[in-house]
Structure formats: C-alpha cells, structure tokens
N, C-alpha and C positions, 0 to 999 in steps of 0.2 A: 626300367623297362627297355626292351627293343625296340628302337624306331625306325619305320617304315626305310627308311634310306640306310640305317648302321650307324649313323653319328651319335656322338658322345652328347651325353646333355647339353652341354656348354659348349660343345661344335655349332658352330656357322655354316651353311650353303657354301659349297663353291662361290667366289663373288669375284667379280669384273666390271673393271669400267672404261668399255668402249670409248674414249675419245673421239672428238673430230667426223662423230657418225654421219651427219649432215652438212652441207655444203653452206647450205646458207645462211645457218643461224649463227650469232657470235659467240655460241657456244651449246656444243650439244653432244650426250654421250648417250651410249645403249648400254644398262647398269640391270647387269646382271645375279641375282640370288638366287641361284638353282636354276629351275627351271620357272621361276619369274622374271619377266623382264618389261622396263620400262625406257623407252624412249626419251630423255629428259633434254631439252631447248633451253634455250636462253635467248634471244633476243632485246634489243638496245634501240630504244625508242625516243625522239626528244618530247617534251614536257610531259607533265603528270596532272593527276586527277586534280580536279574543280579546287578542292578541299584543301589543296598542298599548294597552290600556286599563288607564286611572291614571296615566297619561304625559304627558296632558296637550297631546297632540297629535295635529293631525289624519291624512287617509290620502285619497293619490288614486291610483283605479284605472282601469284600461280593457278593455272588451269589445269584439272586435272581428267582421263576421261579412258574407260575402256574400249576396246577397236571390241567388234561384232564379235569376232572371233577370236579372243581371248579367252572365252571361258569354254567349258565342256557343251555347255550350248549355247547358240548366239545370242547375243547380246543385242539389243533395239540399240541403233543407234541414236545419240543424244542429234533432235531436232528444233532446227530454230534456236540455237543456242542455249538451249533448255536443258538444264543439270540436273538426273535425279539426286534427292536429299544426302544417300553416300558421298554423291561428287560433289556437290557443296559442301560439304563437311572436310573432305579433304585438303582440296583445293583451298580450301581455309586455313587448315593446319600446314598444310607447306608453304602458304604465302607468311604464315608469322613466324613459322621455326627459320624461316631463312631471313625475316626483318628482322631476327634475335639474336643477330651475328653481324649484320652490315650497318656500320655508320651511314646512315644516309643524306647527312648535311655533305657526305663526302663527295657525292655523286653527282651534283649542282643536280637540275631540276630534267632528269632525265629519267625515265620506266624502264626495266626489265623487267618483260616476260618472262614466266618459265612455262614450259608447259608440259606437261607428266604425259605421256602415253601409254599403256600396260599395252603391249603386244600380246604376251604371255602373260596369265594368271596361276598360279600355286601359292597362293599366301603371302604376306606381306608388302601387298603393291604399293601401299602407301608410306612405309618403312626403306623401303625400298625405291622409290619415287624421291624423297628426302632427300636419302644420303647419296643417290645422284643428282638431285639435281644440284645441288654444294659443288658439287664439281663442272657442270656446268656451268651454274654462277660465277664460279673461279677463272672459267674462261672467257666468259664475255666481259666481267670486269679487268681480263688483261685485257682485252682487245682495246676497250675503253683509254689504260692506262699507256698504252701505246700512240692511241690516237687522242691524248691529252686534252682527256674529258671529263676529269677527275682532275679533283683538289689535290686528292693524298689518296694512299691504300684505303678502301671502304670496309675490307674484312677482318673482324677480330677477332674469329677463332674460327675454328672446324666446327662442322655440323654432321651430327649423323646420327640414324635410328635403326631401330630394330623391336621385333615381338619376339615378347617372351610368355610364358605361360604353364599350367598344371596341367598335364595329360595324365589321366592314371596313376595319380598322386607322383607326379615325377614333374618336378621344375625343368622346364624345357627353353629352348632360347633358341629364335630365327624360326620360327614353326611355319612348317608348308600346311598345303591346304586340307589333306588327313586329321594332321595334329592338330590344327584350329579347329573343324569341326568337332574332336571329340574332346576341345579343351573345358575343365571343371572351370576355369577360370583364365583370363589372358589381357597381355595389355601391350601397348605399345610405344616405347620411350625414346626420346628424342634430347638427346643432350647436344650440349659443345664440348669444344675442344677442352676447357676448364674442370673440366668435369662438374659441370650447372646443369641441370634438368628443365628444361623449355617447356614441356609438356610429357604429361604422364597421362593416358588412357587406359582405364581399369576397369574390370566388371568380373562380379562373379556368374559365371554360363550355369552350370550344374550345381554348385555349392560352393558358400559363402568359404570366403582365405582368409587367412591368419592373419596377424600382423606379422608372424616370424617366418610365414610365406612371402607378404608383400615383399620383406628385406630381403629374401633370399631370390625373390625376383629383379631386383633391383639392383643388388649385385651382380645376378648372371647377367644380367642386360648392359649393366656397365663396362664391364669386361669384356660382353662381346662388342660392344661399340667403340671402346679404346682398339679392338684389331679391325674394324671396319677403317678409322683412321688412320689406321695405319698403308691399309689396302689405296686409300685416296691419296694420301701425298705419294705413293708407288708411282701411280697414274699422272699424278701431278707433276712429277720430279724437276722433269726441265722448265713447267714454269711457275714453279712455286718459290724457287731460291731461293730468299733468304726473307722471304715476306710470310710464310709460314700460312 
C-alpha cells in the first residue's frame, strides 16, 4: 500500500530528541516522531512513597497528559489533578517500562519524576512519550551521578517503543494518526536494549491477526526500535561514554 506520508513499511517518522528543552528540570527533551511531539521531564526529588521507606531504595514514576491543544479539537484540560482512564493507563505503562530498566536499590531513597507532555498529537504519543522519556531519565540520573547521589550506574539497558500495526492488509510500523484510525489491528511495544519485551499491547480493531501476523509484527517493531536506539545514544553521545 501507499502511505499517506511515502514511507516504506518499515520506515520510521522523522525522529529527534531535543535535549536540555527546559531549564529547570534535571532532565528534559522535546522527542519528536513526525509530527508528534512530546515534552518529556525528569525531575529528582529526595524520599519516596510511604510503601518504599527504610528500604533503602529509590522510585521512578510518570505523569502523563495532553495540552488542550494538541489534538484537531480541544482537548478539556485534566482538572484537579484528575486523569481521564487513557492517561492512567499511560502514565502507568511509562512509569514501569522505565522501573524495567533501573536498578533502583542504586538510587538510595530518592523519586524521579517523569512527566510526558504531547504538544502535538499524530499517533503514538505514548510510544513516543517512552522512548523520550529514557533519555531524559538518562539525564537526570547523570546530574545525580555528578552530584553523588548514587551508589553506582542505576541503568541497565536502553528503552524504547514504537506502534506497529495492519492497515489494509499491509504490516505497518510507527503509524501516525490516518494509519491508526484505519488500523485492522495494532499494537504497541516496548522493549530494552537486550532485545526483552517489557510490554506488548495488542488488539484486533477490524479483524481478528494471525499468529504469522503477530510475528511479523513483532519483528517490524523490533527492528524499528533497534534504530530508535540508535537515534538516542546520537543524542546521548557526550553523556553516555562508556556507561551505555
């Protein structure tokens, strides 16, 4: 099939990861997929929740949340710190795809925030929210490491995700928001650097997939998320050295 943009199946969005987008946070990029884009923080807080203290270890969590004007129509903004059920759902999956990477006895008993912004909506804000915020992470736990707040390195591998999915019987990968809406079926994965699967979200939209779909989704997803990793240590270069 011809997609709406010209990319190849297994072409990826245009992708960037703004560094250093904010002044104040101890780590914060504007992570860019097409014409999505999200705001991703980090922040470095001392102690953690009720449930972790005297343990001896730290806690990373995430917020996730669309700006009014993100989508083709406005968006209510969340009130009273009130999440609807998509932004709980998210916010949930990027606070554990990123605890599925950090040693957190490493961190003594300190929180980082993350917290996702979508500016821009086009599909995969939450894939996209992920595999920035990993590299925000990346920067506040140097700031950390500089300001010898840390035991040892806390991270042990890369993080990053991506949607893939069946448009018009054609296995797609990075899907904007055309190709989601008229996806038969779509999902969205979240691996490491190891090539481990964190989470896999799957659903048939139009008609029930294969198994020799699911694999072949699975592979294009992998694949495009090995060059996602690759796009991050780019970004990362000067302060990833030799810590990986």
């Amino acid at each position: 099939m011809q997609r709406s943009d010209g990319r190849a199946p297994d072409e990826l969005r245009p992708i960037t990861f703004q560094r250093q987008f904010t002044k104040r946070a101890h780590g914060s990029v504007l992570a860019s997929f097409g014409e999505t884009q999200v705001l991703c923080t980090a922040f470095v807080q001392d102690g953690v929740p009720r449930f972790l203290k005297g343990q001896g270890k730290g806690w990373v969590t995430a917020e996730y949340s669309m700006l009014p004007s993100s989508t083709h129509s406005r968006k209510q903004r969340d009130k009273g710190g009130s999440v609807d059920g998509r932004g709980v759902e998210i916010q949930r999956l990027i606070g554990r795809s990123l605890r599925a990477v950090v040693d957190t006895k490493a961190m003594t008993e300190r929180t980082i925030w993350i917290d996702c912004d979508v500016i821009q909506a086009d599909g995969g804000t939450r894939t996209t929210a992920i595999s920035g915020a990993y590299v925000a992470l990346h920067d506040a736990l140097t700031w950390m490491d500089e300001e010898r707040k840390l035991k040892k390195w806390p991270l042990q591998s890369q993080l990053g995700a991506v949607s893939v999915g069946v448009v018009d019987g054609t296995p797609l990968v990075d899907l904007c928001y055309k190709e989601d809406s008229r996806a038969m079926s779509d999902m969205n994965l979240v691996m490491t650097g190891a090539g481990e699967f964190v989470e896999i979200q799957g659903a048939a939209e139009a008609a029930p997939f294969s198994r020799d779909e699911l694999n072949q989704l699975l592979d294009l997803g992998q694949g495009a998320i090995e060059r996602i990793f690759a796009l991050q240590k780019e970004s990362l270069a000067e302060a990833l050295g030799t810590r990986g």
